[in-house]
N, C-alpha and C positions, 0 to 999 in steps of 0.2 A: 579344417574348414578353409575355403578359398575364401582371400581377403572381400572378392566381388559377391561374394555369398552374405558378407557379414549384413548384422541386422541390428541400429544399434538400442534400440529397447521399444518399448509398446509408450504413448501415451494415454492417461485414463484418465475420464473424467472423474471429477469425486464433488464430493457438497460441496459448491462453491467454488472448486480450484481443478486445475487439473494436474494431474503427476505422472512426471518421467519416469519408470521403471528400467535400466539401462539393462541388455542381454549377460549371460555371464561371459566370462573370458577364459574358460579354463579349457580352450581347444588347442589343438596341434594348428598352427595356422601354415596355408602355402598361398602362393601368390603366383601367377604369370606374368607381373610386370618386371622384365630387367635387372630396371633401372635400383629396385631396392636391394636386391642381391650384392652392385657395385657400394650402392651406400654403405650394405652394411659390412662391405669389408675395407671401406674408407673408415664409417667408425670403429672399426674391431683395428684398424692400423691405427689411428688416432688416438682411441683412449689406452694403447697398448704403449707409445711414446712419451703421453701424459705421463702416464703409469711410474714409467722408468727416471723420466725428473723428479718427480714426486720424492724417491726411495736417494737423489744425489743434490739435490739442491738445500741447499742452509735453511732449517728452520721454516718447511714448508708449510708448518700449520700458520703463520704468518697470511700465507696466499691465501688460506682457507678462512682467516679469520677477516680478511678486507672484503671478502664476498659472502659473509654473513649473509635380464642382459637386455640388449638394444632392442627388441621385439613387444614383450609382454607388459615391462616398465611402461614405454611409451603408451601403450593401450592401457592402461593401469591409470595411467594421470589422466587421460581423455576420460575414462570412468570418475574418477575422484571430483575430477571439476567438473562430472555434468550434475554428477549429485548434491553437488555444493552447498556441503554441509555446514559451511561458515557462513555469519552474515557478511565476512569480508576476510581475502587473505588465500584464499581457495587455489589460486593461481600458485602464489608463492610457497605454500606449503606444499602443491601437487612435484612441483620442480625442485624441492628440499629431498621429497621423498623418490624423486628419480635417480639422486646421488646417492641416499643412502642404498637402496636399492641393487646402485652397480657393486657399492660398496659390500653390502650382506651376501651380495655373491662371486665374490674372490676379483671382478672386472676393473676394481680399482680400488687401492690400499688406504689411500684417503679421498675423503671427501671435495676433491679438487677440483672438479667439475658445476660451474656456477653457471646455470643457461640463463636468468633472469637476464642481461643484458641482451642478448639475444633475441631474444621475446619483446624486451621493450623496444628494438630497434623494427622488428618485424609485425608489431601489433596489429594493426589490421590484418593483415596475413592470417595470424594465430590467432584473432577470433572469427576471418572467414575459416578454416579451415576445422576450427572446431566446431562450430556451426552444421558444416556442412555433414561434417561426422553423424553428427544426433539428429541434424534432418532428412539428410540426401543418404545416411548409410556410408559415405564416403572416407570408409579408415584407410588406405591406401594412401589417399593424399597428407593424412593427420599425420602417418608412419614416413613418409619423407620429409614432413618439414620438422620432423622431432630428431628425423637422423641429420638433418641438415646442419639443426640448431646443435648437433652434439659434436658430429666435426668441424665446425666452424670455432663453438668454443674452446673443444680440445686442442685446435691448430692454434688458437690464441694465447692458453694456457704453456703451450709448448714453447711459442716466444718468447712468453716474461720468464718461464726459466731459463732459456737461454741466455737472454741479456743479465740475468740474478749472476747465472753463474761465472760471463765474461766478466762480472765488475768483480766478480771473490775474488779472481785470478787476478786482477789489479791491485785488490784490495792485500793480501797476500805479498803483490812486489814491494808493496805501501810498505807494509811490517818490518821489510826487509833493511830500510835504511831509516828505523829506530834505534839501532845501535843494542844499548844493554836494555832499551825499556821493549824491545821485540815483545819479551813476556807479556809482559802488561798489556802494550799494544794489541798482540793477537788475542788474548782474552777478553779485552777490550770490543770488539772487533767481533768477535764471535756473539757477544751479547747484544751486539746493534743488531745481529739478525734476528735475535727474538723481540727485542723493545729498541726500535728504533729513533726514538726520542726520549732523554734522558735527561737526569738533572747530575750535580759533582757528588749529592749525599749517595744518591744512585750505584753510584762508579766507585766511591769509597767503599761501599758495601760489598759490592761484587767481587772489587777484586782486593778486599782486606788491605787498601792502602790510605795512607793519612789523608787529609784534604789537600793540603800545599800538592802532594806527589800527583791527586786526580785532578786538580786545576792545571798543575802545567803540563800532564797527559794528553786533556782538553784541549790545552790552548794550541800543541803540537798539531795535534786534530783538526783543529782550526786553521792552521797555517797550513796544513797541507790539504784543505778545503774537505777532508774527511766530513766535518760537523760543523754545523754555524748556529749561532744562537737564534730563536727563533720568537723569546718574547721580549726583547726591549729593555726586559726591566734589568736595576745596579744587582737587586737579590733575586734569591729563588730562580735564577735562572735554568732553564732548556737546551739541550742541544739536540738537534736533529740530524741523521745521517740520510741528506734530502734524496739524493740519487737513488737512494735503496727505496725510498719509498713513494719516488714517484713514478719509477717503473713499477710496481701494483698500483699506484694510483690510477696509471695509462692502463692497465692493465684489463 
C-alpha cells in the first residue's frame, strides 16, 4: 500500500458516542516521498551505533534504568494511541512499546532508546501530527517525525556513551596511582557503575573489607574528587560518584 493511499480508520456513530475504528496495518507499505528513505537510513545508522555502545559501555542497564523495525513500530504506536486504551499513560506506554519492539526484533540488544524526551520537547508537533494522521489520513508525516524523534534520540544516546566511556578511561589512570589498594580501588570503581551512590556498610560488603579499610578507600575517593558525601549528616552517610551521574542526568 502507498503511504498516500493509507486510510486511517472509519468513524461511527453509536448510542450516544461515536467511535474510531483505526484500518489494519498488516500491508507491505511503499512511499514516493525521498525524504523517508534518507531517514530511514539515518535511523538504521543511528540505532546501529547506539547498538554497538550499548554491548561496550560499563553497566549500561544504568542508562536504561534513568529513563524508566523503523516502519511498522512507528504505525503501531500511532494505532495504540488512537485507540487509547488507558484512561491515562497511552502516550508513554505507546513509546515503551516501540523499544521493546526494536528490541524483539534483533534492532537493538537493550532497551536504550527513551524517545519520551523528545516528544515532550516537540509536543505540540506530536499532537498536530498525530491528529492529523486520524483525521487528514496523513501517515507520512507521523513516519518522519517518529524517525526523527529516533535519530535524534539515538545521536543523544550515542553522546552520553561516549562521554561514560572517556571518564572510565580517566577513571582507570585514577586506579593506577593507588598503589597496593589498585585492587580494591578498581573493584570499587566497577561497582559505582552499577550503584552510583553508596554508603561505607555498602563497600565493606562488596568488597569483603573491614570498615577502617572502606572509610579510608572512601576518603582516598574523596581526595581525589572520585566521591563526595552528599547528605551532611556525622552517621549513615552517602557517597556519590557525581560525574558519572550527571552525565545521565544531562542525558
Amino acid at each position: 500500500m502507498n503511504l498516500k493511499n493509507y486510510k486511517s480508520g472509519t468513524l461511527k456513530e453509536q448510542y450516544q458516542y461515536k467511535s474510531f475504528t483505526p484500518s489494519t496495518i498488516n500491508h507491505t507499505f511503499v512511499w514516493d516521498d525521498p525524504k523517508i528513505n534518507t531517514m530511514l537510513e539515518d535511523a538504521t545508522r543511528a540505532l546501529g551505533e547506539l547498538n554497538a555502545f550499548t554491548m561496550i559501555v560499563p553497566n549500561v542497564d544504568m542508562f536504561i534504568q534513568m529513563h524508566i523495525t523503523k516502519k511498522l513500530e512507528i504505525i503501531s504506536s500511532y494505532q495504540f494511541e488512537t485507540i487509547h486504551p488507558f484512561l491515562d499513560g497511552n502516550g508513554r506506554i505507546g513509546r515503551v512499546l516501540i523499544t521493546l519492539y526494536l528490541v524483539s526484533n534483533g534492532l537493538l540488544k537493550k532497551p536504550s532508546l527513551y524517545l519520551s524526551d523528545f516528544i515532550e520537547k516537540h509536543k505540540q508537533e506530536y499532537y498536530d501530527r498525530l491528529s492529523n494522521t486520524r483525521e487528514l489520513n496523513d501517515l507520512t508525516n507521523w513516519i518522519k517525525f517518529f524517525l526523527e524523534a529516533i535519530i535524534s534520540t539515538a545521536n543523544s544516546g550515542v553522546e552520553t556513551f561516549q562521554k561514560i566511556l572517556a571518564l572510565k578511561m580517566e577513571m582507570d589512570r585514577e586506579i593506577l596511582g593507588f598503589g597496593k589498594k589498585a585492587q580494591n580501588a578498581g573493584r570499587l570503581i566497577e561497582f559505582l557503575y552499577q550503584k552510583p551512590i553508596v554508603s561505607v556498610s555498602e563497600v565493606v560488603k562488596v568488597l569483603g573489607v573491614s570498615k577502617p579499610t572502606a572509610n579510608n578507600l572512601i576518603k582516598e575517593f574523596e581526595a581525589k574528587e572520585i566521591l563526595r558525601e552528599v547528605t551532611g549528616y556525622q552517621r549513615n552517610k552517602h557517597y556519590a560518584f557525581e560525574r558519572y551521574v550527571e552525565i545521565y542526568s544531562k542525558s
